[in-house]
N, C-alpha and C positions, 0 to 999 in steps of 0.2 A: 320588542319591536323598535326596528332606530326612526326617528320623524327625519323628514326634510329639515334642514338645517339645522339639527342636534349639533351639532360640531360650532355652528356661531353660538349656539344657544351657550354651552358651555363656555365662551369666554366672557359673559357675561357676569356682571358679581352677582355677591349671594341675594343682594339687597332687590334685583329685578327679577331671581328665583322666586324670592319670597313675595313679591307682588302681583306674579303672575298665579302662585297659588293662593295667596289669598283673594284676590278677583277670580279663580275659579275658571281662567281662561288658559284657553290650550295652548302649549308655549309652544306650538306649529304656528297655530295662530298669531298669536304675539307676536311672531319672527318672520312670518313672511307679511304681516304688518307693516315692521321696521322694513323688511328688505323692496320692499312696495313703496316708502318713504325716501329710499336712498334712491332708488331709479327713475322717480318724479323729479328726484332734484338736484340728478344725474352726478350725486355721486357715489366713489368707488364702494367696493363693500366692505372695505375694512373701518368705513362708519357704522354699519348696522349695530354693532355693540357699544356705541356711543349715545346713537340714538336710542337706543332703548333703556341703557343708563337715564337717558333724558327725560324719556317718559314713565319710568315709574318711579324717578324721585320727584319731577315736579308736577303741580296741579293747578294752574293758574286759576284767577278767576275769570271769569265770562259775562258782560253782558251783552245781550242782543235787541237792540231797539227798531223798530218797524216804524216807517211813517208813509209816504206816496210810494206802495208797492203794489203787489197781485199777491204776493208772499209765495210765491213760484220759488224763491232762494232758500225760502225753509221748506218749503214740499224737496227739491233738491237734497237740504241736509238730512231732512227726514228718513231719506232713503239710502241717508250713508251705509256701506256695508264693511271698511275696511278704515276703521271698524265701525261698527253698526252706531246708531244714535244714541241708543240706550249705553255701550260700552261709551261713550263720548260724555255724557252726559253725567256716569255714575266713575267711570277710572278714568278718562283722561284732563277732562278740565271740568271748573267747577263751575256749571253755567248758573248761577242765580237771576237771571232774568232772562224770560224770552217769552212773551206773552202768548204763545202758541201753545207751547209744551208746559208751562210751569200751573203750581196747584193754585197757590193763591190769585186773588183779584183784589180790582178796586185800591182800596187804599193798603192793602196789605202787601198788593205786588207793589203799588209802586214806595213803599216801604223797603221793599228789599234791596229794590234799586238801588234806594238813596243808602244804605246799608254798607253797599258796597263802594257807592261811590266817596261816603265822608270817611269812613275806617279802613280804606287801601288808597288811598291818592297815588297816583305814578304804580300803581300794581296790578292791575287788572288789563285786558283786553275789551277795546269797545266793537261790537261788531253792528253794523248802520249797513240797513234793507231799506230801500226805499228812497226816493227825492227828498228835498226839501223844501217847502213852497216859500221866496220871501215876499211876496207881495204885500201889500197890508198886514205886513207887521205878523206874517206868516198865520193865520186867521184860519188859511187851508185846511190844515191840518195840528190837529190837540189831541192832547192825550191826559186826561188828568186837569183841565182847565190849564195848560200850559201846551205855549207851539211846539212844533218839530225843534224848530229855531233855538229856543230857550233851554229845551233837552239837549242839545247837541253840546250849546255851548256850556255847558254844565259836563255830562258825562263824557264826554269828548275830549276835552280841555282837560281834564284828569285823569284821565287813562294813557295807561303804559303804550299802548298805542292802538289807533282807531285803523281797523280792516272795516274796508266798505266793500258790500257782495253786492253783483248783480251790479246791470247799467245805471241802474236808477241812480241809486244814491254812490257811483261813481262820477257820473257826470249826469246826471239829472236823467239821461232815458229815456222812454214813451214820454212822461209826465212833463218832459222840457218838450217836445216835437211842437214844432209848430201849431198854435200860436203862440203856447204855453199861458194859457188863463192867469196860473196861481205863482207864475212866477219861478218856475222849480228847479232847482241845481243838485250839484251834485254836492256832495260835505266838505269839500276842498274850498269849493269858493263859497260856503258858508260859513265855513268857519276856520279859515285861514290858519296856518301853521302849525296845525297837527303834524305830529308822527305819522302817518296815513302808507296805508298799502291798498291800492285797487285791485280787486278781482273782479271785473267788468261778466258778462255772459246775459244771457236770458234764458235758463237761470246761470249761474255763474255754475263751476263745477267745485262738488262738495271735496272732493280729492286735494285740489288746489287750498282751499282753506282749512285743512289737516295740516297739509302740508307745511302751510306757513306758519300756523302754530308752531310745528314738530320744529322747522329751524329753528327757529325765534328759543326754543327750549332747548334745544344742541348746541346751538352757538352764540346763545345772545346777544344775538341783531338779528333784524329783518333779512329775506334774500336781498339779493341784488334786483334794482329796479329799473323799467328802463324808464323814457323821458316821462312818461303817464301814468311813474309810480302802479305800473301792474310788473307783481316777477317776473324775470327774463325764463324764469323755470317753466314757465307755463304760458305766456305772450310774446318768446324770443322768435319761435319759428312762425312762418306763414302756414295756414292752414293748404294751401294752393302746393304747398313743397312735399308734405305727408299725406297728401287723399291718398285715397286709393285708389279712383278714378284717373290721376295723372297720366296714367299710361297712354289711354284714350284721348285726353288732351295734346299730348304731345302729338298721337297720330293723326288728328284732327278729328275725330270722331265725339259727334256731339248731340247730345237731346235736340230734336227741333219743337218738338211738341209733346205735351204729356203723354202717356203712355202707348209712342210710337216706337218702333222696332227700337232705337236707341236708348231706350229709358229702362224695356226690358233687359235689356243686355246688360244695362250698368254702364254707360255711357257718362261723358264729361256731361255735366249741367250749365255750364259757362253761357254758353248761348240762351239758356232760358234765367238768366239774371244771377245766376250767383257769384256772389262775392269775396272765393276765396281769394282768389291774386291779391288781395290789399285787407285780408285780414290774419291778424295772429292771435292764433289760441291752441294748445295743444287736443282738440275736440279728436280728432284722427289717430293720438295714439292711447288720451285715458277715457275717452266716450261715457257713455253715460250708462246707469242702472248695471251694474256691475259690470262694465264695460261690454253694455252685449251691443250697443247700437251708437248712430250720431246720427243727424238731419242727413248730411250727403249720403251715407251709407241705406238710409233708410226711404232716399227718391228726391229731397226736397234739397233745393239749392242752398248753399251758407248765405247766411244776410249778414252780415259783418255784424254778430250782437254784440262783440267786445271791443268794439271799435266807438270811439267819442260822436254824437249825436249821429249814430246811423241811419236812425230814421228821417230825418233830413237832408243827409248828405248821398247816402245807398239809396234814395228811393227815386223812380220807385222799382218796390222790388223784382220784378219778374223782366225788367228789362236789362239788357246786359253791362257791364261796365265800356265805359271807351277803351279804345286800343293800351293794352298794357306793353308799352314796349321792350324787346326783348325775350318773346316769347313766342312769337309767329304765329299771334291770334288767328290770323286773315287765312290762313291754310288752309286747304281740305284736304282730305285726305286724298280725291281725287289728285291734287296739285301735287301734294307732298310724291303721292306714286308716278304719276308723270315726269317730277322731276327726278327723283330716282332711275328712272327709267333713264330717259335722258343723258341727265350724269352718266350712268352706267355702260349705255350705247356709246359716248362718248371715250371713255377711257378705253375701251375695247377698240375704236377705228384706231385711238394714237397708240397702243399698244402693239396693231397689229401694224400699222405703219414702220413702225420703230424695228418690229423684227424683220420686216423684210426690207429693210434700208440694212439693218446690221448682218442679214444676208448676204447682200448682193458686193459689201464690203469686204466681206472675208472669201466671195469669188475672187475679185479680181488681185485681191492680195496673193 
């Protein structure tokens, strides 16, 4: 029987042969893994057998630190499917910390921590879920009789480099919204000069954080980033460019009310507060839970979660953005067909004008 991409499989050496059998994983699977990997981060396919060179010779280490979260970004990882959390966990990288999924407690997890952080300096992966409170000497939030603060500048400051999931601990997130009690930022302005990558979301998408490992193991660097340090692979487009609702907005047709004639249809949300026009995130082409849904697709408006304090800035939310110019918000579609009309009545009177003037020219000639 030949699988789907037998043919890349094969230019692949014997070394990620033998890694796919011995993890016991279906080298279908494996390969439309890698070719899943290449199309998130749009490149061509004659990377796929690169990247998969990449991923079964290397095995990074992993830590995952929680501090001002809902841990919504590990519910998210939890439900990776490609590949699953368990294949993540056991073949791709080697997570010794992550106080959700790991066995030990107490003094013994955070034993492992520090395990990894004194015996790999500059080698591991830091991943930070969650704000950071600095108020009072960061008081907020402990872990082990020690702040957020003190962890951070510790395993952070040692690590190969810190990806920060989810708004929180990209720019601080609900936890910073007004008034912000505890003080709470994102790990950038806590702890200055990191190697740092933002994957901003509520929750962030797990796809997106494979991802940037998988470069980071192909090519050793980070993707490319744009000003807010989130990859351009996954924050370059607007979300407003890829709906699939777009069609609708361009013809002016839009929700006025929950679930009025336009809302069943699949109607633009625009009008009822959403905020795709001024956000970017790839939500419209890698969605969520094995890409079966996203919020727009599923009724409910985009709130800009990947966008720096949106809860201050976007709210509130159910009300619409001001004029985005450039886009012919103001239209209806009444308008839009009037003017068409219009237009179209119009070209038709100079049209017919024009033949019987070129008529009446070629009589008297």
């Amino acid at each position: 029987m030949k699988f789907e991409h037998d043919d890349t499989f094969q230019e692949v050496s014997e070394t990620v042969q033998a890694f796919v059998k011995e993890k016991g994983i279906s080298r279908r699977d494996f390969m439309k893994f890698c070719t899943s990997m290449a199309a998130l981060l749009a490149l061509p396919s004659s990377f796929i057998p690169k990247i998969a060179e990449a991923v079964a010779a290397k095995k990074p280490y992993l830590v995952w630190l929680e501090f001002q979260d809902c841990a919504g970004d590990t519910e998210s990882t939890l439900r990776a499917t490609k590949p699953t959390i368990a294949e993540i966990v056991l073949d791709v990288l080697s997570i010794e910390y992550h106080e959700t999924i790991m066995a030990p407690s107490g003094k013994n997890a955070e034993k492992s921590l520090m395990d990894v952080v004194n015996n790999n300096k500059g080698n591991y992966f830091a991943v930070v879920e969650g704000a950071i409170p600095m108020k009072d000497n960061g008081v907020y939030c402990c872990i082990g009789g020690r702040s957020a603060l003190d962890i951070a500048r510790e395993v952070c400051g040692n690590a190969l480099a810190t990806i920060c999931v989810g708004s929180c601990s990209s720019w601080g997130g609900i936890a910073s919204a007004e008034p912000n009690p505890t003080g709470a930022v994102g790990v950038e302005k806590a702890v200055p000069g990191l190697t740092l990558v933002n994957l901003p979301g509520c929750p962030m998408n797990v796809e997106n954080l494979t991802a940037t490992i998988v470069h980071y193991l192909t090519f050793g660097s980070l993707p490319a980033l744009d000003s807010r340090k989130r990859p351009l692979f996954a924050h370059g487009k607007r979300i407003h460019d890829n709906c699939e609702r777009r069609g609708h907005f361009d013809a002016g047709q839009f929700v006025r009310q929950w679930g009025d004639e336009g809302h069943r249809q699949g109607w633009c949300l625009y009008e009822m507060g959403c905020k795709g026009p001024e956000a970017f995130f790839n939500c419209p082409t890698v969605k969520y839970n094995e890409g079966t849904s996203w919020p727009i697709q599923g009724g409910h408006g985009c709130i800009a979660c990947a966008a720096d304090n949106n809860w201050d800035l976007m709210t509130p939310i159910y009300q619409r953005l001001p004029n985005v110019p450039g886009f012919g918000i103001e239209k209806t579609a009444d308008k839009i067909g009037a003017g068409l009309a219009a237009a179209t009545a119009a070209g038709l009177v100079v049209h017919g004008i024009g033949r019987a003037l070129s008529g009446k020219k070629k009589e008297e000639e």
